[in-house]
C-alpha positions as CSV (number, residue, x, y, z in Angstrom):
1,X,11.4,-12.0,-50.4
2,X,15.1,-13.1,-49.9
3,X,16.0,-16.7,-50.2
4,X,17.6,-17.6,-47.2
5,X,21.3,-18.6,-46.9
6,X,22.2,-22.2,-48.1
7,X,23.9,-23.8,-45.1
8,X,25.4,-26.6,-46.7
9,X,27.4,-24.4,-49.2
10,X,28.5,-22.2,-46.6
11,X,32.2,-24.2,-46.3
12,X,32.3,-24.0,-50.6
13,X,31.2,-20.5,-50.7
14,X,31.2,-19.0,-47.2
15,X,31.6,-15.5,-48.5
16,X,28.6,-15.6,-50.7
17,X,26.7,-17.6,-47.9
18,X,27.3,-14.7,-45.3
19,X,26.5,-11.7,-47.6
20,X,23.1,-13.5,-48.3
21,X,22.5,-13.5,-44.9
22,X,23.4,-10.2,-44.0
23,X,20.9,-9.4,-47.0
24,X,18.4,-11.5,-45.2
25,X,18.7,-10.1,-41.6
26,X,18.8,-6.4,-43.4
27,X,16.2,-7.3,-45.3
28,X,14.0,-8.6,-42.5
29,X,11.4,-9.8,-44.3
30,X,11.6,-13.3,-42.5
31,X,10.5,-14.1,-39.0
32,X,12.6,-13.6,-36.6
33,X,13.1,-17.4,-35.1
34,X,13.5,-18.7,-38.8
35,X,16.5,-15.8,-39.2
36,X,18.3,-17.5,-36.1
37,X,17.8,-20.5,-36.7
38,X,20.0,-20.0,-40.2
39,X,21.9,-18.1,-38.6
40,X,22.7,-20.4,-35.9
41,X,22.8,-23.3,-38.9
42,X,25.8,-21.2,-40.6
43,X,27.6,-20.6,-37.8
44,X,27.9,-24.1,-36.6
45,X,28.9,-25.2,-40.4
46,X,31.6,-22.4,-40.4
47,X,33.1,-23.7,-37.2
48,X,34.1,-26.6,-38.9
49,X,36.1,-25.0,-41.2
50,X,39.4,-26.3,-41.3
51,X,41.5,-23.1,-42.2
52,X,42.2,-21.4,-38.7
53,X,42.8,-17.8,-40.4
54,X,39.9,-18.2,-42.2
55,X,37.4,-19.5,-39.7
56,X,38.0,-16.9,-37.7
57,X,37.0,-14.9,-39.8
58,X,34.2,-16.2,-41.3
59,X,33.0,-16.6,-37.6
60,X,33.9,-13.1,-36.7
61,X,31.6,-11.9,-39.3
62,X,28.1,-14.7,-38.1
63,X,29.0,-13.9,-34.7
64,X,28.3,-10.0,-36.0
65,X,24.9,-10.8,-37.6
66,X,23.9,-12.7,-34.8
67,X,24.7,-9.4,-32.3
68,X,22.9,-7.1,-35.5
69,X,19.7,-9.8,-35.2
70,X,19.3,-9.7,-31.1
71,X,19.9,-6.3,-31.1
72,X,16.8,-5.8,-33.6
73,X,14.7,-6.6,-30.7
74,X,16.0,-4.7,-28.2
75,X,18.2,-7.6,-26.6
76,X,21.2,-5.6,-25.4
77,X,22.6,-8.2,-23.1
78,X,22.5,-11.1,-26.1
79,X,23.8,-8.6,-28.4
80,X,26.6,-7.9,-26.6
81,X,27.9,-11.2,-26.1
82,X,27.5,-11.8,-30.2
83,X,29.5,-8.7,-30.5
84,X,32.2,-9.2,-28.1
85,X,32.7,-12.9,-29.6
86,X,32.9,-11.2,-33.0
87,X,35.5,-9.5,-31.9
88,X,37.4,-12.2,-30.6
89,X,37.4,-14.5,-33.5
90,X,38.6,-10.8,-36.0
91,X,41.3,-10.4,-33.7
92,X,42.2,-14.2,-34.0
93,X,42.2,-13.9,-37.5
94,X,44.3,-10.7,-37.7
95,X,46.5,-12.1,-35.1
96,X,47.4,-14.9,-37.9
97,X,47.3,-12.1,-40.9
98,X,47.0,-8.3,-41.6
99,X,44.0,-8.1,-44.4
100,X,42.0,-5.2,-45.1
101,X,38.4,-6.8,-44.3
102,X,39.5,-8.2,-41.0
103,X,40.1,-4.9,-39.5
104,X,36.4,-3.8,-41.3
105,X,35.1,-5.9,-39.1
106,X,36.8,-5.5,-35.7
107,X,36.4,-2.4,-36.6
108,X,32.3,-3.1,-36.7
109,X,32.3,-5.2,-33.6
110,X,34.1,-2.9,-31.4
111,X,31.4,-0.1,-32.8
112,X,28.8,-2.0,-31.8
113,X,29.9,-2.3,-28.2
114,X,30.9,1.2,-28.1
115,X,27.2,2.1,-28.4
116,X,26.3,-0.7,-25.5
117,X,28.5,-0.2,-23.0
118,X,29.9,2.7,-21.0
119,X,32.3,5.1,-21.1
120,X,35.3,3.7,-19.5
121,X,35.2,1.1,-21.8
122,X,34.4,4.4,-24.6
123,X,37.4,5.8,-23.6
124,X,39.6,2.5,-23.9
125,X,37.9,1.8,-27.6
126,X,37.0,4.2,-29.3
127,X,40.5,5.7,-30.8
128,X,41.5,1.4,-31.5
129,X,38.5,1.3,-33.8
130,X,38.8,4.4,-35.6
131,X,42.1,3.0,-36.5
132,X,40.8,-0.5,-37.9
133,X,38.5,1.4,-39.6
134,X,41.5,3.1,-41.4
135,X,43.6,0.3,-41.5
136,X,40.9,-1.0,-43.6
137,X,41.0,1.4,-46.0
138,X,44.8,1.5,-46.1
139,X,45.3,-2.0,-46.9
140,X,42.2,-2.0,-49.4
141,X,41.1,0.8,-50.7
142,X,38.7,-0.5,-52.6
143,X,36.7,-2.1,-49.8
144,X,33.3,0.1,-49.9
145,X,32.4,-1.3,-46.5
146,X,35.6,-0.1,-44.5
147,X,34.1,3.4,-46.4
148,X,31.5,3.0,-44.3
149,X,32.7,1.8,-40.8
150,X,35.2,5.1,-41.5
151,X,32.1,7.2,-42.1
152,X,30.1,5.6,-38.9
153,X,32.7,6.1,-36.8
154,X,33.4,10.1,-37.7
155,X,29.9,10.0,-37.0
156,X,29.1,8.7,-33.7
157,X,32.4,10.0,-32.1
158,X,32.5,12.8,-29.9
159,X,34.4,15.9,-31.1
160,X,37.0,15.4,-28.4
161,X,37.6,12.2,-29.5
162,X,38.3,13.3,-33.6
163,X,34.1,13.3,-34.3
164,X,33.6,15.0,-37.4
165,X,29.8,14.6,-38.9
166,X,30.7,16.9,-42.1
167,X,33.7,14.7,-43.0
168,X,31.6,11.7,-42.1
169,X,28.6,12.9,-44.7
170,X,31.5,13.1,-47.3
171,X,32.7,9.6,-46.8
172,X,29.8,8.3,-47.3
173,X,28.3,10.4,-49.8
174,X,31.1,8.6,-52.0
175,X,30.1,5.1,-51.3
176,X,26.3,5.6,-52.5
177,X,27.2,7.7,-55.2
178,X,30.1,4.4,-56.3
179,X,28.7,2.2,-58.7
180,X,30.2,-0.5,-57.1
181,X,28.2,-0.8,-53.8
182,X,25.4,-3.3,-52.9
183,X,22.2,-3.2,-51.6
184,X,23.9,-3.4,-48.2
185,X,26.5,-0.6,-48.7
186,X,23.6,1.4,-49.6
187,X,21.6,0.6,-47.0
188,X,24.0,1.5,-44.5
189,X,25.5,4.4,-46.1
190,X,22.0,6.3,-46.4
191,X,21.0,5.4,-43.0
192,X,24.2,6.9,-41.4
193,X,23.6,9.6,-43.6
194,X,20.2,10.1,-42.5
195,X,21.3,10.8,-39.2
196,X,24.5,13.0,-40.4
197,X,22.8,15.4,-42.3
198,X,20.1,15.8,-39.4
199,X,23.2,16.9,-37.0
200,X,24.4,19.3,-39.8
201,X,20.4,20.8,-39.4
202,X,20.2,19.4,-43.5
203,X,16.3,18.2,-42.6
204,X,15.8,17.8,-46.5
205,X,18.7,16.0,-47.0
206,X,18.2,13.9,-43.7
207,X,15.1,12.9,-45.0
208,X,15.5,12.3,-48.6
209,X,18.5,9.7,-47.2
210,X,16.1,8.3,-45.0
211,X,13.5,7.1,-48.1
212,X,16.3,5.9,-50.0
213,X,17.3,3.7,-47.7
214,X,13.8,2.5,-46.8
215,X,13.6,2.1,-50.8
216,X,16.2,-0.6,-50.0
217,X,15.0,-2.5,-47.2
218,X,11.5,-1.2,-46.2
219,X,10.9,-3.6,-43.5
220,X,14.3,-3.1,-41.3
221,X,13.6,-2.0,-37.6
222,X,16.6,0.1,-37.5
223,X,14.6,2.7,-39.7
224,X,12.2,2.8,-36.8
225,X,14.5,4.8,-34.6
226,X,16.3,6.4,-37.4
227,X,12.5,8.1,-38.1
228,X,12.1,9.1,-35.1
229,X,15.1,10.8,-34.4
230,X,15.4,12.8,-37.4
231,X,11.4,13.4,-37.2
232,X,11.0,11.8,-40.9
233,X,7.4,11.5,-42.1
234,X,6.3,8.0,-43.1
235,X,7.2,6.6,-46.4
């Protein structure tokens, strides 16, 4: 079972604090009221944090997992709001500097929205975060999880707007196959792949991404609807 996230470290070591909770609402293995509640905890202690540049973004990113945690059960409306504040505080952060994970996750935020909203707001967004996504990458190339926001987004974009599912299965082919990624990486590389290789019509390799990413984290609801819509037997 995870440990859950430390809130009074969270101003020492807010990086560590938030990937522990990212683990934790991946891993879903808590109930759901105990996850917000830390969640809530950590993003009341980051708001204290006395750099502006980087409590924005420390923000941006619990304002993320609180959108990824409502949207878990089906809350669009909450989920929403989460998102569109995490996108606020990453473009107050990037409004103050250029770095590669700030774009990663405005990149992220404006993803999420993108799937909630409609398609005048689609038509507005979707080219701005396919370039975060790549200004990620420029700025850092090493960042495995600007791999992955890249790979997402040639995923879920229509054709007409540069979709490309094959380039998208290469992407992130690459970032489960680097030794460097975590748990999390994984996770979310296999499960977009999942989905990839089911629009190619590669049901084998659709479903052997699937297991490995419910190898990872068994218990995350997302794999509910990923299962269904690749028709994956139970693992």
């Amino acid at each position: 079972m995870a440990e859950l996230p430390r809130i009074d470290s969270a101003r020492n070591t807010p990086g560590e604090v938030l990937n522990r909770a990212e683990e934790m609402v991946l891993r879903y293995e808590e109930g759901y009221t105990h996850m917000q509640e830390a969640l809530l905890s950590l993003r009341r202690e980051l708001s204290f944090f006395h750099d502006p540049l980087e409590q924005a973004y420390w923000m941006a990113r619990a304002e993320f997992l609180l959108g990824s945690l409502k949207r878990s059960i089906g809350d669009r409306r909450a989920a929403d709001a989460f998102f569109q504040r995490s996108l606020h505080f990453a473009e107050e952060a990037l409004a103050r500097r250029e770095f590669s994970d700030g774009f990663r996750i405005l990149a992220d935020s404006l993803g999420q929205l993108l799937t909630l909203r409609g398609i005048l707001f689609q038509l507005s967004n979707g080219l701005r975060a396919r370039d975060a996504a790549i200004m990620a990458l420029e700025l850092d190339w090493s960042n495995l999880r600007a791999h992955v926001s890249v790979g997402a987004y040639y995923l879920n974009a229509p054709e007409v707007a540069g979709g490309d599912v094959e380039y998208a299965t290469g992407i992130l082919s690459n970032v489960v196959a680097d030794k460097r990624s975590t748990a999390v990486e994984r996770f979310l590389a296999y499960s977009f792949l999942a989905l990839g290789y089911d629009e190619l019509d590669e049901r084998r390799r659709s479903h052997d991404s699937y297991r490995k990413a419910a190898e990872i984290f068994p218990r995350n609801p997302w794999l509910t609807s990923i299962a269904a819509e690749i028709d994956a037997p139970p693992v």
